[in-house]
BALOBA-1460 file (C-alpha; in Angstrom, 3 decimals):
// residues 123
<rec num="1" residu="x" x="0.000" y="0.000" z="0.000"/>
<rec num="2" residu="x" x="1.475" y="3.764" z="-1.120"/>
<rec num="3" residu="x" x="-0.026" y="7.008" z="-1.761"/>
<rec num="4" residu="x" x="2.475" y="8.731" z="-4.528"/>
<rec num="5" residu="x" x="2.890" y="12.268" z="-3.162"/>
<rec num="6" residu="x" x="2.127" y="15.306" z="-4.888"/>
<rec num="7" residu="x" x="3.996" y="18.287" z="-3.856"/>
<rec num="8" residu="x" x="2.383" y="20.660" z="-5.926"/>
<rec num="9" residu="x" x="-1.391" y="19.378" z="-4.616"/>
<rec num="10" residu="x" x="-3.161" y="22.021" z="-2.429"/>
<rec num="11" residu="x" x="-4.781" y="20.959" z="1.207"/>
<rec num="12" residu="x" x="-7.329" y="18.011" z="0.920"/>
<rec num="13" residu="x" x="-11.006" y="19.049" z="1.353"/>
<rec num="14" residu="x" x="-12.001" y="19.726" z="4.900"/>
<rec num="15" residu="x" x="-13.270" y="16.724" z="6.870"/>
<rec num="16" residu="x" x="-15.491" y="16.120" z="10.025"/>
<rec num="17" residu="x" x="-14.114" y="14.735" z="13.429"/>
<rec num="18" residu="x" x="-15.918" y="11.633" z="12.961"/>
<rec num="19" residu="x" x="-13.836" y="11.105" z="9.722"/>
<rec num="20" residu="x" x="-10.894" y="11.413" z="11.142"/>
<rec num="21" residu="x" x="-11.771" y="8.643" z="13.693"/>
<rec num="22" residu="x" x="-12.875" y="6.261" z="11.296"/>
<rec num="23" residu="x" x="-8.973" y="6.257" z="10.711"/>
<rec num="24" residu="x" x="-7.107" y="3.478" z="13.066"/>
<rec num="25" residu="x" x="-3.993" y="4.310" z="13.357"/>
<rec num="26" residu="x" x="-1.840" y="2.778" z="15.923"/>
<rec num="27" residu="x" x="1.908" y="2.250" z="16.937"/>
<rec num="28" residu="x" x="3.407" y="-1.124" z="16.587"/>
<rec num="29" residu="x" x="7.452" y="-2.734" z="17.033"/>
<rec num="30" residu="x" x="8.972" y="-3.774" z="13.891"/>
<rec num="31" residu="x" x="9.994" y="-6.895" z="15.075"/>
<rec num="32" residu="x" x="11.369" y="-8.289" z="11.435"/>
<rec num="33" residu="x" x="12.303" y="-6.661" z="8.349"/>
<rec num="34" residu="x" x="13.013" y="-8.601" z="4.752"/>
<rec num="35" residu="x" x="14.202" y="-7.833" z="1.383"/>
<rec num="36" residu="x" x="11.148" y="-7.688" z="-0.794"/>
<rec num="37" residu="x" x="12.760" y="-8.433" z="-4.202"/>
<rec num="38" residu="x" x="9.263" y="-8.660" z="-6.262"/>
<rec num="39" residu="x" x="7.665" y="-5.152" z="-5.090"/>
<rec num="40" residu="x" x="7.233" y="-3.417" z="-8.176"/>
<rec num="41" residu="x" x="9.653" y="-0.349" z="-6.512"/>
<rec num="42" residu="x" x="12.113" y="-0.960" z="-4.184"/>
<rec num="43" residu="x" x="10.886" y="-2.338" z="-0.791"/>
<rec num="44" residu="x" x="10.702" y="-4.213" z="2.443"/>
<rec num="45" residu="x" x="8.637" y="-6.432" z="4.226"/>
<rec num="46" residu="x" x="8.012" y="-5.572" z="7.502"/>
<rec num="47" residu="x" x="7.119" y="-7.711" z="10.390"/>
<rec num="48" residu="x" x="5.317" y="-5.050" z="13.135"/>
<rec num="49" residu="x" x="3.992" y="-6.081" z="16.814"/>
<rec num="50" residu="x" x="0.679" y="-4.191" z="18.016"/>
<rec num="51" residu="x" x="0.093" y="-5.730" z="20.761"/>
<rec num="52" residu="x" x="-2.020" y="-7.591" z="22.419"/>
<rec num="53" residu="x" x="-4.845" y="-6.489" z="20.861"/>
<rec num="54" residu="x" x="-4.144" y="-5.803" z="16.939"/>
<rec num="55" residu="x" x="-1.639" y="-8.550" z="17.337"/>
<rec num="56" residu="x" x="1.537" y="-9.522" z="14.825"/>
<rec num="57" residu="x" x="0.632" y="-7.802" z="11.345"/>
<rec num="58" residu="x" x="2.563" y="-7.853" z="7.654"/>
<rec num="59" residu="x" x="3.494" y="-4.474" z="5.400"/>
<rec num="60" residu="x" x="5.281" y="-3.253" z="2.427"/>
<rec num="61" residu="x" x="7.219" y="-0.252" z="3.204"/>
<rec num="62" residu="x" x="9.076" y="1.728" z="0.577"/>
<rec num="63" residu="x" x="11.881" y="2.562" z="3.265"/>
<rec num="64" residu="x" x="15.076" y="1.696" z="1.390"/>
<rec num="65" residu="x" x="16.252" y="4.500" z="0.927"/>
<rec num="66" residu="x" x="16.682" y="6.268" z="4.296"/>
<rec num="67" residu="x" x="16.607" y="2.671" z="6.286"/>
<rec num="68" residu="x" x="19.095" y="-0.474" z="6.435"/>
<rec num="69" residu="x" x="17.159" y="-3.991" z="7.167"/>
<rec num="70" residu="x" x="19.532" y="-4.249" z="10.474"/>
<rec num="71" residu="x" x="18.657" y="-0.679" z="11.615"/>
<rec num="72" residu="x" x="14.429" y="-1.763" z="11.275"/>
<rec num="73" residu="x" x="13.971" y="-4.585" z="14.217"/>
<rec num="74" residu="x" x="12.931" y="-2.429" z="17.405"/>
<rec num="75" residu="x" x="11.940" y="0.400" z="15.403"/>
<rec num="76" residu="x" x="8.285" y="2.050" z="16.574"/>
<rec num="77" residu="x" x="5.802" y="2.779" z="13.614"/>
<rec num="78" residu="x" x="2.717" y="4.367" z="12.790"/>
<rec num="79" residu="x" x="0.363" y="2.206" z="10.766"/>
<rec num="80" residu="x" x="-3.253" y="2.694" z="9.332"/>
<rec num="81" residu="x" x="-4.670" y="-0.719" z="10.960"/>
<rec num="82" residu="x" x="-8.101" y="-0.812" z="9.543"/>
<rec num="83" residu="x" x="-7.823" y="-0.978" z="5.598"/>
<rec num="84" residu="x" x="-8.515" y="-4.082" z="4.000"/>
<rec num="85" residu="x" x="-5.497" y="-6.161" z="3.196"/>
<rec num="86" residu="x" x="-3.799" y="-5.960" z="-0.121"/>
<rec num="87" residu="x" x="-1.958" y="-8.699" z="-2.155"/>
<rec num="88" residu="x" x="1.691" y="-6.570" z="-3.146"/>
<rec num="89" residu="x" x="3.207" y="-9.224" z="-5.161"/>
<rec num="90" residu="x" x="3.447" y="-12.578" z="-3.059"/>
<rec num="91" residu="x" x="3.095" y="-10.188" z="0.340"/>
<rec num="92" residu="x" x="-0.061" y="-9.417" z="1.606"/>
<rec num="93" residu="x" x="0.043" y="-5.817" z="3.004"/>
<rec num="94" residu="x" x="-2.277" y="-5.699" z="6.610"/>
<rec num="95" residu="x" x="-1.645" y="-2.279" z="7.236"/>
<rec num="96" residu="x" x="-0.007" y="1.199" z="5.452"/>
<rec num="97" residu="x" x="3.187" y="1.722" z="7.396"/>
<rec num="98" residu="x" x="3.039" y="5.715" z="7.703"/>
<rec num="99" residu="x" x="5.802" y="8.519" z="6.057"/>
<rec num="100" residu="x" x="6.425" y="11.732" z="4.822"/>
<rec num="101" residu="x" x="8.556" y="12.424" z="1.452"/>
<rec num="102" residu="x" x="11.973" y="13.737" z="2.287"/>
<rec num="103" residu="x" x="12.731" y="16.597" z="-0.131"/>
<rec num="104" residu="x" x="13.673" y="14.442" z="-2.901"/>
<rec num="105" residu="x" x="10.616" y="12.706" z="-2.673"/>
<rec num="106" residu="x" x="12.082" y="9.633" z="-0.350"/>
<rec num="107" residu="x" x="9.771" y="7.922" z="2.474"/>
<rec num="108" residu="x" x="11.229" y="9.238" z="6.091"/>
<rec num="109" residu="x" x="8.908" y="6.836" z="8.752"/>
<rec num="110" residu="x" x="6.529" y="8.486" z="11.216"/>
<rec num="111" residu="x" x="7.919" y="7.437" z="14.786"/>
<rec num="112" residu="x" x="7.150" y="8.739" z="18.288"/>
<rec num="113" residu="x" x="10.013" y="10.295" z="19.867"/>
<rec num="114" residu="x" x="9.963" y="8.300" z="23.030"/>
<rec num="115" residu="x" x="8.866" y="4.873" z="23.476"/>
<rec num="116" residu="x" x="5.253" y="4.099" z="23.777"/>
<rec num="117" residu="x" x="3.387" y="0.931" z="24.812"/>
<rec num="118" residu="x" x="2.233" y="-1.233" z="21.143"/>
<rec num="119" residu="x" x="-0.811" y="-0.854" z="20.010"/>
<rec num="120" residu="x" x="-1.935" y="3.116" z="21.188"/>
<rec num="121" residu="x" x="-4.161" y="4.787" z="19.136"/>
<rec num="122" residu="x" x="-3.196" y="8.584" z="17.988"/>
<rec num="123" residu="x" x="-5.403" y="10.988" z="18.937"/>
């Protein structure tokens, strides 16, 4: 799962609270990361814990760039937790692993500053 960024797009239309909510987004432990050789741009596969609750869950990140496989394990991440799975190749993506584009255009990870307990929900 990627959104392609557009620089040059203006501000998305204004949404409701409630909209906003519908949107699960939690932080989870990478606990594995793998080469993902058949993702259609370069990519890994990501192995994140959310706890308890949300449990062990699979992604596709577009990370290679700014992020070596050994640096990845222990890592916290933001994920969307509540989209429907999607087949990448032989991978099947659970949840979007969140970023911003670096200036060039490169995925830098959304990560809390200090550690937080798996599986909370930003607000």
């Amino acid at each position: 799962m990627h959104a392609r960024h557009d620089p040059a797009a203006g501000a998305s239309p204004t949404i409701g609270f409630d909209d906003f909510l519908r949107v699960d987004i939690r932080v989870g432990t990478i606990v594995e990361a793998q080469p993902f050789p058949e993702a259609r741009w370069p990519a890994y596969k990501l192995i994140i814990d959310f706890g308890p609750v949300i449990g062990i869950k699979c992604s596709s990140a577009q990370i290679t760039d700014h992020y070596a496989l050994a640096d990845l394990p222990g890592m916290q991440v933001a994920a969307v937790v509540n989209f429907p799975p999607r087949q990448i190749g032989p991978v099947k993506s659970e949840v979007l692993t969140l970023g911003f584009p670096d200036a060039a255009g490169k995925v830098v990870l959304v990560q809390p500053t200090t550690p937080v307990p798996n599986g909370g929900r930003l607000f």
